[in-house]
MILOSE-333534 format. One record per residue: residue in one letter; x, y, z of N, C-alpha, C in turn. Coordinates in pm, whole numbers, padded with zeros to 5 digits, always signed. Layout:
BEGIN
AXYZXYZXYZ;...
END
This chain:
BEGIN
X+01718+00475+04289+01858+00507+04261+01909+00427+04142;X+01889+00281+04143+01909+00181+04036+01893+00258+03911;X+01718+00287+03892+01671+00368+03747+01786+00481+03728;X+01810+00573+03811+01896+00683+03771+02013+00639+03743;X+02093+00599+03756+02218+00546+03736+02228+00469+03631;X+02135+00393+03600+02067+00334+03473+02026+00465+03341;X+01975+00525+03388+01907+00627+03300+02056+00746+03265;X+02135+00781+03384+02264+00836+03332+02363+00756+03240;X+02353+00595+03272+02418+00504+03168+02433+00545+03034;X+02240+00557+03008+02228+00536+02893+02225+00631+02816;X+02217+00725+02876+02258+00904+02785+02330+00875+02761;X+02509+00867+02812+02621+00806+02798+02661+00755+02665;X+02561+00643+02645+02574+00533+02576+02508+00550+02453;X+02381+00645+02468+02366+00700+02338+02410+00811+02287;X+02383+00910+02197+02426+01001+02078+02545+01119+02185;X+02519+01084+02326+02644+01162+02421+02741+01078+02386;X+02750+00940+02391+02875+00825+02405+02977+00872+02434;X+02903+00822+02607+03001+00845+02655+03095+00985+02729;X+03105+01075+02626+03147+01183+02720+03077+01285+02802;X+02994+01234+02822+02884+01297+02952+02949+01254+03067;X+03015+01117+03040+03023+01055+03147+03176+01091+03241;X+03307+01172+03129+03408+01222+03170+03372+01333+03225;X+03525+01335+03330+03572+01483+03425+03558+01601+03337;X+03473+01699+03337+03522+01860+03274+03687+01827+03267;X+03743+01814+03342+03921+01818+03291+03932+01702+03182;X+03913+01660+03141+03939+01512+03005+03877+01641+02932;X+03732+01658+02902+03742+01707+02802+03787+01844+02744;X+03863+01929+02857+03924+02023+02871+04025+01965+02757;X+04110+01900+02866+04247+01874+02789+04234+01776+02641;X+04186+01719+02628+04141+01674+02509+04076+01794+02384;X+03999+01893+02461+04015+01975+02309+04102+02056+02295;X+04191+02089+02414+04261+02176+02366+04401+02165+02280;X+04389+01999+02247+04493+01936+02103+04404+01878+02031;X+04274+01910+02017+04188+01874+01905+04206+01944+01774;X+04173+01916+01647+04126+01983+01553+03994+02043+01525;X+03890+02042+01629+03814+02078+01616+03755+02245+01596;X+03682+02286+01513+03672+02482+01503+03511+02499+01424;X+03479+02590+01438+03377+02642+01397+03383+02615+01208;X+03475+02605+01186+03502+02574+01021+03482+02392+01033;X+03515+02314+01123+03506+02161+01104+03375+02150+01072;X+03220+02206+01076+03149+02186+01055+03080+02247+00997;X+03096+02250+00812+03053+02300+00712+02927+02382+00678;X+02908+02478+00683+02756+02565+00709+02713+02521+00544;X+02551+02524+00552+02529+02486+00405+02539+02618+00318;X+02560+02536+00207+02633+02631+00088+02547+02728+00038;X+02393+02667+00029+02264+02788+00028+02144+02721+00051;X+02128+02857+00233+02068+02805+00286+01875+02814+00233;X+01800+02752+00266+01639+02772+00281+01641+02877+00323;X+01466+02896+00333+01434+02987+00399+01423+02988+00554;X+01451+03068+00619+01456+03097+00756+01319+03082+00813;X+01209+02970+00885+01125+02955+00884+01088+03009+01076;X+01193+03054+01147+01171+03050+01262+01051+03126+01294;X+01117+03241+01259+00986+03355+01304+00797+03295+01279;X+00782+03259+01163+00656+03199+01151+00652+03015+01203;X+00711+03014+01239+00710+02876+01319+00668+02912+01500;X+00710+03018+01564+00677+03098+01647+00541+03154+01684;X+00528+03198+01590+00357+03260+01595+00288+03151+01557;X+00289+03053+01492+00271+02917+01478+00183+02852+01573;X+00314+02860+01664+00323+02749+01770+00229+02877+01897;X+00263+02948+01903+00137+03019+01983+00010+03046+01964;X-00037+03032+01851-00190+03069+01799-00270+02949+01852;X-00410+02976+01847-00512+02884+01922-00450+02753+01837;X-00464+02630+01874-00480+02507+01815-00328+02500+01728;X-00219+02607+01742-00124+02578+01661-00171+02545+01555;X-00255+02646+01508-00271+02661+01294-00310+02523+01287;X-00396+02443+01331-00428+02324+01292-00567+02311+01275;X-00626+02428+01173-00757+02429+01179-00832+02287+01120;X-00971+02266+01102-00976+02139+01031-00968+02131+00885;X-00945+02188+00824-00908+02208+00686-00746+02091+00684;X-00653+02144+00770-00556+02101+00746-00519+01931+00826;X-00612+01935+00915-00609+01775+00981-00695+01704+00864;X-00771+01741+00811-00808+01674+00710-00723+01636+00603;X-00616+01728+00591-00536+01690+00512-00408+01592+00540;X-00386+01573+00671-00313+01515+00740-00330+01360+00742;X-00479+01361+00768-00546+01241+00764-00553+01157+00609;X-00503+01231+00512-00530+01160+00394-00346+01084+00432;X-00270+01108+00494-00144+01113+00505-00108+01013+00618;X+00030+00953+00638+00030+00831+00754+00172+00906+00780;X+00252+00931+00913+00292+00992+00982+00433+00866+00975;X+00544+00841+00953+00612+00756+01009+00760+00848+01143;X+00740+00784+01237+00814+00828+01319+00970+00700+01279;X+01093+00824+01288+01237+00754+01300+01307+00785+01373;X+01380+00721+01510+01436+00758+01615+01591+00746+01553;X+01651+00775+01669+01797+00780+01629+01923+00630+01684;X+02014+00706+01707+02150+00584+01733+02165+00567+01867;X+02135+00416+01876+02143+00353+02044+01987+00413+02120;X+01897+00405+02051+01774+00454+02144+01651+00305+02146;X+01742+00216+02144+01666+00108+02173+01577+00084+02309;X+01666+00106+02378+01621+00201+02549+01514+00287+02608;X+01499+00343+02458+01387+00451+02506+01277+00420+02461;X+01220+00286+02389+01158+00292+02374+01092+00131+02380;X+01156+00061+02431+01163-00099+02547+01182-00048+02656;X+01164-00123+02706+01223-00168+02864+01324-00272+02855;X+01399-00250+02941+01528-00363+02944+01535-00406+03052;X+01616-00535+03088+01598-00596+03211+01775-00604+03214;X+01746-00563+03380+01881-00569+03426+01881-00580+03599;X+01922-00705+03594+01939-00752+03735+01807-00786+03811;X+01708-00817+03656+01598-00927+03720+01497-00796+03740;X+01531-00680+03694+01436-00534+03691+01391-00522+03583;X+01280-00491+03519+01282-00375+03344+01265-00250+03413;X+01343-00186+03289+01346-00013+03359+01334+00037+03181;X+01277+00126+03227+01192+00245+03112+01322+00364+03151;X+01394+00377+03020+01448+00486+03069+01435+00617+02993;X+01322+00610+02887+01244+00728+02844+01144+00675+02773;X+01029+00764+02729+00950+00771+02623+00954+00807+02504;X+00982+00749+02410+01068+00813+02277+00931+00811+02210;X+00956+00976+02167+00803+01005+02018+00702+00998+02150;X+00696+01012+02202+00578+01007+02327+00465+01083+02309;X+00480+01210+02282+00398+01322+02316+00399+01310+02170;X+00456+01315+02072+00427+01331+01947+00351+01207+01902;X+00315+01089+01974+00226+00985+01884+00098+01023+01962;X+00121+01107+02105-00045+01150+02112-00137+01230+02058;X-00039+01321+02023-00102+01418+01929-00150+01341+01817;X-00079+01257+01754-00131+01199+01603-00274+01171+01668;X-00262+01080+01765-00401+00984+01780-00485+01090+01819;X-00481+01236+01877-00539+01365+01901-00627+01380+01767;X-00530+01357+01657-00570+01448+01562-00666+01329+01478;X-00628+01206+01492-00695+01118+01383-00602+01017+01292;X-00468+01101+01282-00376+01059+01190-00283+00955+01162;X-00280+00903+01085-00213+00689+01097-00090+00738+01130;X-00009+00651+01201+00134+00703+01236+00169+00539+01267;X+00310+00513+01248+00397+00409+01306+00512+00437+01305;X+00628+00398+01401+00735+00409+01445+00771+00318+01339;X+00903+00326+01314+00957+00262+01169+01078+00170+01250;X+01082+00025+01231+01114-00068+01314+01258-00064+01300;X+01374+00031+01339+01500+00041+01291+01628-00047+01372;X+01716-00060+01384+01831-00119+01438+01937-00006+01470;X+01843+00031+01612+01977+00162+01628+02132+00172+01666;X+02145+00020+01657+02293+00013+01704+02353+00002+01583;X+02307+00006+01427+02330-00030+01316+02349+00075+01276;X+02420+00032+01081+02494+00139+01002+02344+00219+00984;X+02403+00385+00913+02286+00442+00837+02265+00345+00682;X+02343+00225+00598+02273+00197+00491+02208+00061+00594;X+02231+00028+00691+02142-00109+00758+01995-00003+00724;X+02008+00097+00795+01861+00105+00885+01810+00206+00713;X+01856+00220+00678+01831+00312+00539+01706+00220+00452;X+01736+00109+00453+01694-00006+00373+01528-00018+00485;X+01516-00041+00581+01447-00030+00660+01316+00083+00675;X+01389+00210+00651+01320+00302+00640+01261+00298+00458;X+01299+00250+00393+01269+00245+00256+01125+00103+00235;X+01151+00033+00305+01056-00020+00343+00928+00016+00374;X+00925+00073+00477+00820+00109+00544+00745+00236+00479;X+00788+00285+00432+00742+00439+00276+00673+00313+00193;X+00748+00231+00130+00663+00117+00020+00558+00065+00068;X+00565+00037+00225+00430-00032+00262+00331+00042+00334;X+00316+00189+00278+00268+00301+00339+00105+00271+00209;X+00027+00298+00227-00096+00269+00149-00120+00470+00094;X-00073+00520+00209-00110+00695+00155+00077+00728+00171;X+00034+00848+00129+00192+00928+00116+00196+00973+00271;X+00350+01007+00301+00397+00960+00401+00409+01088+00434;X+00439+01129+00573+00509+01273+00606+00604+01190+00777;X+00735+01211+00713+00859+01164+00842+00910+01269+00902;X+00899+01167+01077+00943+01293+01171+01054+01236+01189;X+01152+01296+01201+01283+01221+01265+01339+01257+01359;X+01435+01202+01430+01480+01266+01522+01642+01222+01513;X+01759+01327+01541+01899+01293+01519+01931+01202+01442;X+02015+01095+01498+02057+00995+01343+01913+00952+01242;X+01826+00955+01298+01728+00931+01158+01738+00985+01078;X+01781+01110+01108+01744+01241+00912+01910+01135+00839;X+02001+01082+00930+02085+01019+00823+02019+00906+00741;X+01974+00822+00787+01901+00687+00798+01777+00741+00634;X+01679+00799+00671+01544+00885+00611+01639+00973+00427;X+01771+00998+00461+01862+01092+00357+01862+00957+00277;X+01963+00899+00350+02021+00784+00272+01914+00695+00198;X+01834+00661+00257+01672+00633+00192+01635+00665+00085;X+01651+00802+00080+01567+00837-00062+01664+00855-00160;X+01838+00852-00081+01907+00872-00196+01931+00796-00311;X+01918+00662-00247+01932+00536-00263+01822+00465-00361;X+01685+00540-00307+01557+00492-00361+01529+00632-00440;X+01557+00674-00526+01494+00831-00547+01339+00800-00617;X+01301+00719-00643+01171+00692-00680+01054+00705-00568;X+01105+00694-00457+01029+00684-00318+00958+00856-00276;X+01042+00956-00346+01011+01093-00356+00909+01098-00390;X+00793+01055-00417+00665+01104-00496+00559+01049-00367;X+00625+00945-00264+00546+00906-00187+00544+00985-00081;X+00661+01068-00033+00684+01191+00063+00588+01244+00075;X+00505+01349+00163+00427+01492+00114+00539+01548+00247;X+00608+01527+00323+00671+01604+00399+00780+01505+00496;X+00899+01604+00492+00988+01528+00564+01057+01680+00645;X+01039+01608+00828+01081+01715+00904+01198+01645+00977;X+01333+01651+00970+01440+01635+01059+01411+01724+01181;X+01416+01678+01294+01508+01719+01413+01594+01717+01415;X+01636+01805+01458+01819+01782+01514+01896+01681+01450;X+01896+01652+01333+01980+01584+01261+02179+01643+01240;X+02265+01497+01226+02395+01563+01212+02411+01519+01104;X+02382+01610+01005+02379+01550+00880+02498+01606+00855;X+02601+01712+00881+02703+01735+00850+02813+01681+01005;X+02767+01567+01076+02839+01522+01164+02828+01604+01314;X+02915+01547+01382+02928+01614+01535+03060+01546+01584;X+03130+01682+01652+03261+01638+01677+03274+01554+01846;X+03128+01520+01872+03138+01435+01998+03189+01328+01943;X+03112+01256+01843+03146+01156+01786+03323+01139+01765;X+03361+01269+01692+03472+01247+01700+03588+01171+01801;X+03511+01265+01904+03608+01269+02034+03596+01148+02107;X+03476+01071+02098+03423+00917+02172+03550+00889+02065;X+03545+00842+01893+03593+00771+01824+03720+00731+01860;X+03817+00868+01860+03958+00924+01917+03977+00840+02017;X+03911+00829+02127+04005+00815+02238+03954+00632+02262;X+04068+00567+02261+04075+00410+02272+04000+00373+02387;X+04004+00418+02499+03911+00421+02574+03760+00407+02578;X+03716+00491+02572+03550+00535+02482+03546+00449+02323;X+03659+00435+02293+03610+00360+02148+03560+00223+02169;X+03673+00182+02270+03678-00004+02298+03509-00005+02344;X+03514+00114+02451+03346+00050+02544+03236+00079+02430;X+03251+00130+02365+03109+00145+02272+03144+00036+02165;X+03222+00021+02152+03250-00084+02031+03205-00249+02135;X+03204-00279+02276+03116-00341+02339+03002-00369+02328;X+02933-00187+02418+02840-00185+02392+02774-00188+02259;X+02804-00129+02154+02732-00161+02042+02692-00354+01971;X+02834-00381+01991+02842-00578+01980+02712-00623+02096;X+02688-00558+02184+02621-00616+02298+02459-00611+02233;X+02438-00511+02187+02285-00472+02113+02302-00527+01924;X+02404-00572+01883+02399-00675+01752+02410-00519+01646;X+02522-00458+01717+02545-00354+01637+02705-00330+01641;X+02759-00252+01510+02930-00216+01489+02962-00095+01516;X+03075-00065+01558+03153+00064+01589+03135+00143+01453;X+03087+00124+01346+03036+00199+01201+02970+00293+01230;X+02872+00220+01291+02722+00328+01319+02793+00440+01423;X+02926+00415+01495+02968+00594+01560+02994+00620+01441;X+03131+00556+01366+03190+00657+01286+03109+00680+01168;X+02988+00632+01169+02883+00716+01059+02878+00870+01134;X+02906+00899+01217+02839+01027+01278+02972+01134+01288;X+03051+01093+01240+03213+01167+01263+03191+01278+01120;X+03272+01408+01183+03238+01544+01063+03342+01474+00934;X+03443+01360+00946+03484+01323+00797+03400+01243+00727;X+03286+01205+00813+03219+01100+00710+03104+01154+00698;X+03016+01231+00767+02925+01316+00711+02945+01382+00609;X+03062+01443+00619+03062+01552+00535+03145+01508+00352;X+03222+01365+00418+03228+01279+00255+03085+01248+00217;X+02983+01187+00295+02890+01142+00218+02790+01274+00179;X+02818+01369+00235+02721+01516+00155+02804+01532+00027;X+02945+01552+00051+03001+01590-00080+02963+01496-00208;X+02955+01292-00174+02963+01221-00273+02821+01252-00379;X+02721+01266-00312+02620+01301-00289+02508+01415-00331;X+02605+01476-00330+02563+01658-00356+02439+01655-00442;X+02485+01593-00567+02352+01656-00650+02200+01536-00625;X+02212+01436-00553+02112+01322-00502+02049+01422-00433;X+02110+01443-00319+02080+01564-00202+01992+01647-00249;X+02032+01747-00320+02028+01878-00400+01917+01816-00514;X+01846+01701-00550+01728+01713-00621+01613+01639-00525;X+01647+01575-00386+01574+01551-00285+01547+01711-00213;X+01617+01814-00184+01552+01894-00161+01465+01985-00268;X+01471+01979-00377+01434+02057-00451+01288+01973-00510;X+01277+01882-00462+01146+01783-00508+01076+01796-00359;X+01104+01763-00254+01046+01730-00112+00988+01865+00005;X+00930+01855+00113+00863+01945+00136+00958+01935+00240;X+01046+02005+00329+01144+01941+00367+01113+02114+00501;X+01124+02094+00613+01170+02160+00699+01292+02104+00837;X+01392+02113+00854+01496+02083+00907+01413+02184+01038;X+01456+02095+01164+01481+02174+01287+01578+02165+01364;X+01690+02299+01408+01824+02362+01449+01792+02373+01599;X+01840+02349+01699+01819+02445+01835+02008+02420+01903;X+01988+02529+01992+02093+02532+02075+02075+02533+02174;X+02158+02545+02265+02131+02587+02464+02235+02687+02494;X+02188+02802+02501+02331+02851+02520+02365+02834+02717;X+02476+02888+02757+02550+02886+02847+02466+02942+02953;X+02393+02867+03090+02412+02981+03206+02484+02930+03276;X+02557+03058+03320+02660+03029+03425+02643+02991+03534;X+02746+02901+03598+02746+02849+03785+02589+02781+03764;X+02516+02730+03649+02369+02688+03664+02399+02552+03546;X+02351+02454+03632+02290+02340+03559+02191+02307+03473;X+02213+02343+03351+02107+02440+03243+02045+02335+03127;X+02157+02210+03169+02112+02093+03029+02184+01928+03103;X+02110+01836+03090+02173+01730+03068+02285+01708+03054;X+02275+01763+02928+02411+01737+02852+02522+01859+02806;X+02556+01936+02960+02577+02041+02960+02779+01991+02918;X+02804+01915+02967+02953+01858+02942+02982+01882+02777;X+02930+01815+02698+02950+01807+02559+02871+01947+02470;X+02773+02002+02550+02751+02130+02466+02868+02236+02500;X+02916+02254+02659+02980+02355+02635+03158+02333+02565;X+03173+02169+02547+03264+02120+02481+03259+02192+02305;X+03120+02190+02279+03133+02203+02147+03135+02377+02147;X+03059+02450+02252+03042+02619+02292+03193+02647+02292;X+03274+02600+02323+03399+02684+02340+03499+02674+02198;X+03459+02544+02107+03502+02573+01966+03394+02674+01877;X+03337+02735+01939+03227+02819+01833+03114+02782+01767;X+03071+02625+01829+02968+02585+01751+02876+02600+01831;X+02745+02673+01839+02637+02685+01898+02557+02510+01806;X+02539+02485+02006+02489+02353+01946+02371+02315+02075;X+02299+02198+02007+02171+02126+02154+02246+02021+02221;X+02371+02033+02238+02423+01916+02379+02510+01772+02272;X+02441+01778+02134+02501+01656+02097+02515+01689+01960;X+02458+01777+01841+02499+01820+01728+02457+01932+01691;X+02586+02031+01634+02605+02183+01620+02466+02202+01525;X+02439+02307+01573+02284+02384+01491+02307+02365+01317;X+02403+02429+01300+02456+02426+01159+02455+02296+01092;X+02472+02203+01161+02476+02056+01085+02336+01988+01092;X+02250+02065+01137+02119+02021+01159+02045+02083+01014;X+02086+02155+00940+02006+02237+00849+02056+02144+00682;X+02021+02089+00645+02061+02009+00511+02036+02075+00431;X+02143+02093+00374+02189+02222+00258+02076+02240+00117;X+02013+02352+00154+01904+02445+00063+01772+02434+00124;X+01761+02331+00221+01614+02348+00283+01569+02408+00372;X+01471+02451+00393+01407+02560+00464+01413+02500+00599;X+01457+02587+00717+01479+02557+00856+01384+02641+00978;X+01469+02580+01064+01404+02650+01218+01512+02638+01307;X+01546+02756+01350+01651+02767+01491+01592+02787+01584;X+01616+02721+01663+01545+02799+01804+01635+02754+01930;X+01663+02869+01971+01738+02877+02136+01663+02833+02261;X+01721+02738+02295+01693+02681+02450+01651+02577+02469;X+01668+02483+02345+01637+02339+02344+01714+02220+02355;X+01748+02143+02442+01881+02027+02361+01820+01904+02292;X+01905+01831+02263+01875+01717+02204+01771+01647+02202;X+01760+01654+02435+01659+01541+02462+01504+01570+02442;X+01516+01710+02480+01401+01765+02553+01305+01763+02399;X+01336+01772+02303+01225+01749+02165+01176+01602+02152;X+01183+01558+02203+01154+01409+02161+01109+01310+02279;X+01119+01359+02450+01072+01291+02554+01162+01359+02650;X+01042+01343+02780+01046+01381+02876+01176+01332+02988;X+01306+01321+02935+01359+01295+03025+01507+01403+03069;X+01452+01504+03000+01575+01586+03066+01492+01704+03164;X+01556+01683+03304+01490+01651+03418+01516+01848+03454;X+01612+01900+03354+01604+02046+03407+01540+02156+03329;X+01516+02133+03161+01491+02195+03098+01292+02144+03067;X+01200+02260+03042+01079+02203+03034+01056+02284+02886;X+00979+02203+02799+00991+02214+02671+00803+02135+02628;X+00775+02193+02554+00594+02177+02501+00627+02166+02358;X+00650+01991+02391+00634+01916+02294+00503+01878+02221;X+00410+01901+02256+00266+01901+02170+00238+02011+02109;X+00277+02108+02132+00264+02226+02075+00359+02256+01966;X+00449+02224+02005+00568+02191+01913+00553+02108+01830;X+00534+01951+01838+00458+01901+01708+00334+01961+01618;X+00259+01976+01701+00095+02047+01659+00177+02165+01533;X+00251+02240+01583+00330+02378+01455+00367+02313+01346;X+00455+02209+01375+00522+02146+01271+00455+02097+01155;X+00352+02016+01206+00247+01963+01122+00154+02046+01038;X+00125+02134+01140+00040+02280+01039+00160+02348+00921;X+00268+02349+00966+00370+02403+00866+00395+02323+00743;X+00384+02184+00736+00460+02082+00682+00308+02089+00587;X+00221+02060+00628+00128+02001+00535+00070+02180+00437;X+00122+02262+00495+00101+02388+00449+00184+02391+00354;X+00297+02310+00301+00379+02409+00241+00408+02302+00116;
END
């Protein structure tokens, strides 16, 4: 019972913050004097190519297109994995009340596959309670001390962290051969908003974050005014990182079943479902796609379920799902 209550904490406490943890009525009445709309979160201006359909047949063919031609090519390549904001948790153990408790496996299934395939991989040592230029600097690091060219998986706040990186470093572009966001909010998420907003939820994360040697920044890095200032400041950094990089963005949503417990994080998706944003539980599909690069949507995924086994209703084939990605990425 301890672990669960522990493990609902910390959804909470990460990229949900918190409003997982309110009554359906709070966040009722709270959006319905929000500013929030299907326009708060900027669709890109021109998009990639639509990669779903062949990401599909992809991911079903023997070996997921990973003949040895292309692990060979993989192997000339070192894999860096970047997790996201407040996932310190998932990937320690923490002690609490004289216990350690594991409250997920973060990159789990995706570092077995590497070692499946042959391929150097390391988790990139970040500060998830920290700003995106803390952990930016971090990730710029670890590309320099890469001996082969790199191909980054990310997951949510990383594609900010991995952006800001190369914007910062644009020389580091030649060391890339592929960069795949997950579920990134690169144009923000109005959860964030709504934690930020309410003094309540602001004070306890602004705690919790001081408690892990991190600032209330790293939310409002994730708010649709500051995403979407730092795309605008940005634009043409952006706009010659995609046009140099091998870049596939991945989009998913969950849509709605009714009277059925369908997601985790069913509170804050259908929070964001009833302003019009088809979203995975914690950032709208649309803000997942970084403007001109080639994507992947796919329905019936949330946040958690790409990245470890701990959302306990939805079942999702995450090796197979990496295994595509990798055949796509080093293909293209």
């Amino acid at each position: 019972m301890l672990k669960i209550i522990l493990f609902s904490f910390c959804l909470a406490a990460s990229n949900l913050t918190c409003s997982f943890a309110a009554p359906p009525s709070a966040l009722e009445s709270a959006g319905a004097a929000s500013a929030f709309s299907p326009e708060a979160v900027p669709a890109p201006v021109r998009a990639g190519r639509d990669l779903t359909a062949e990401f599909l047949n992809v991911r079903k063919s023997p070996g997921q297109g990973l003949e040895e031609s292309k692990i060979a090519e993989l192997r000339k390549c070192k894999v860096l994995l970047v997790r996201g904001f407040m996932t310190g948790g998932y990937v320690e153990p923490f002690e609490i009340l004289g216990h350690k408790v594991w409250i997920g496996r973060y990159f789990n299934d995706q570092k077995e596959v590497l070692r499946d395939l042959g391929v150097d991989f390391s988790m990139v040592d970040i500060d998830s309670a920290m700003t995106p230029s803390h952990n930016a600097a971090k990730v710029a690091l670890a590309i320099r001390g890469s001996e082969k060219p790199v191909i980054i998986i990310l997951h949510s706040d990383g594609g900010m962290y991995v952006l800001q990186s190369l914007v910062e470093n644009p020389e580091l572009a030649v060391r890339v051969r592929g960069f795949i966001p997950l579920q990134a909010p690169f144009s923000g998420t109005p959860v964030a908003d709504y934690v930020r907003g309410k003094k309540v939820f602001s004070a306890m994360m602004a705690v919790l974050l001081g408690h892990f040697g991190g600032t209330l920044e790293s939310l409002e890095s994730m708010t649709l005014a500051e995403r979407g200032g730092y795309q605008e400041a940005n634009r043409e950094a952006v706009g010659a990182i995609v046009s140099k990089l091998n870049i596939i963005c991945f989009a998913s949503w969950k849509a709605e079943k009714h009277h059925k417990l369908d997601t985790l994080l069913e509170l804050p998706r259908d929070f964001m479902l009833k302003r019009g944003l088809n979203n995975d539980g914690l950032t709208p599909a649309d803000s997942s796609i970084l403007t001109g690069a080639d994507y992947i949507k796919l329905e019936g995924a949330d946040h958690v379920v790409t990245v470890m086994a701990a959302d306990m209703v939805l079942e999702f084939d995450r090796r197979a799902f990496t295994r595509a990605l990798l055949a796509m990425i080093i293909s293209s």
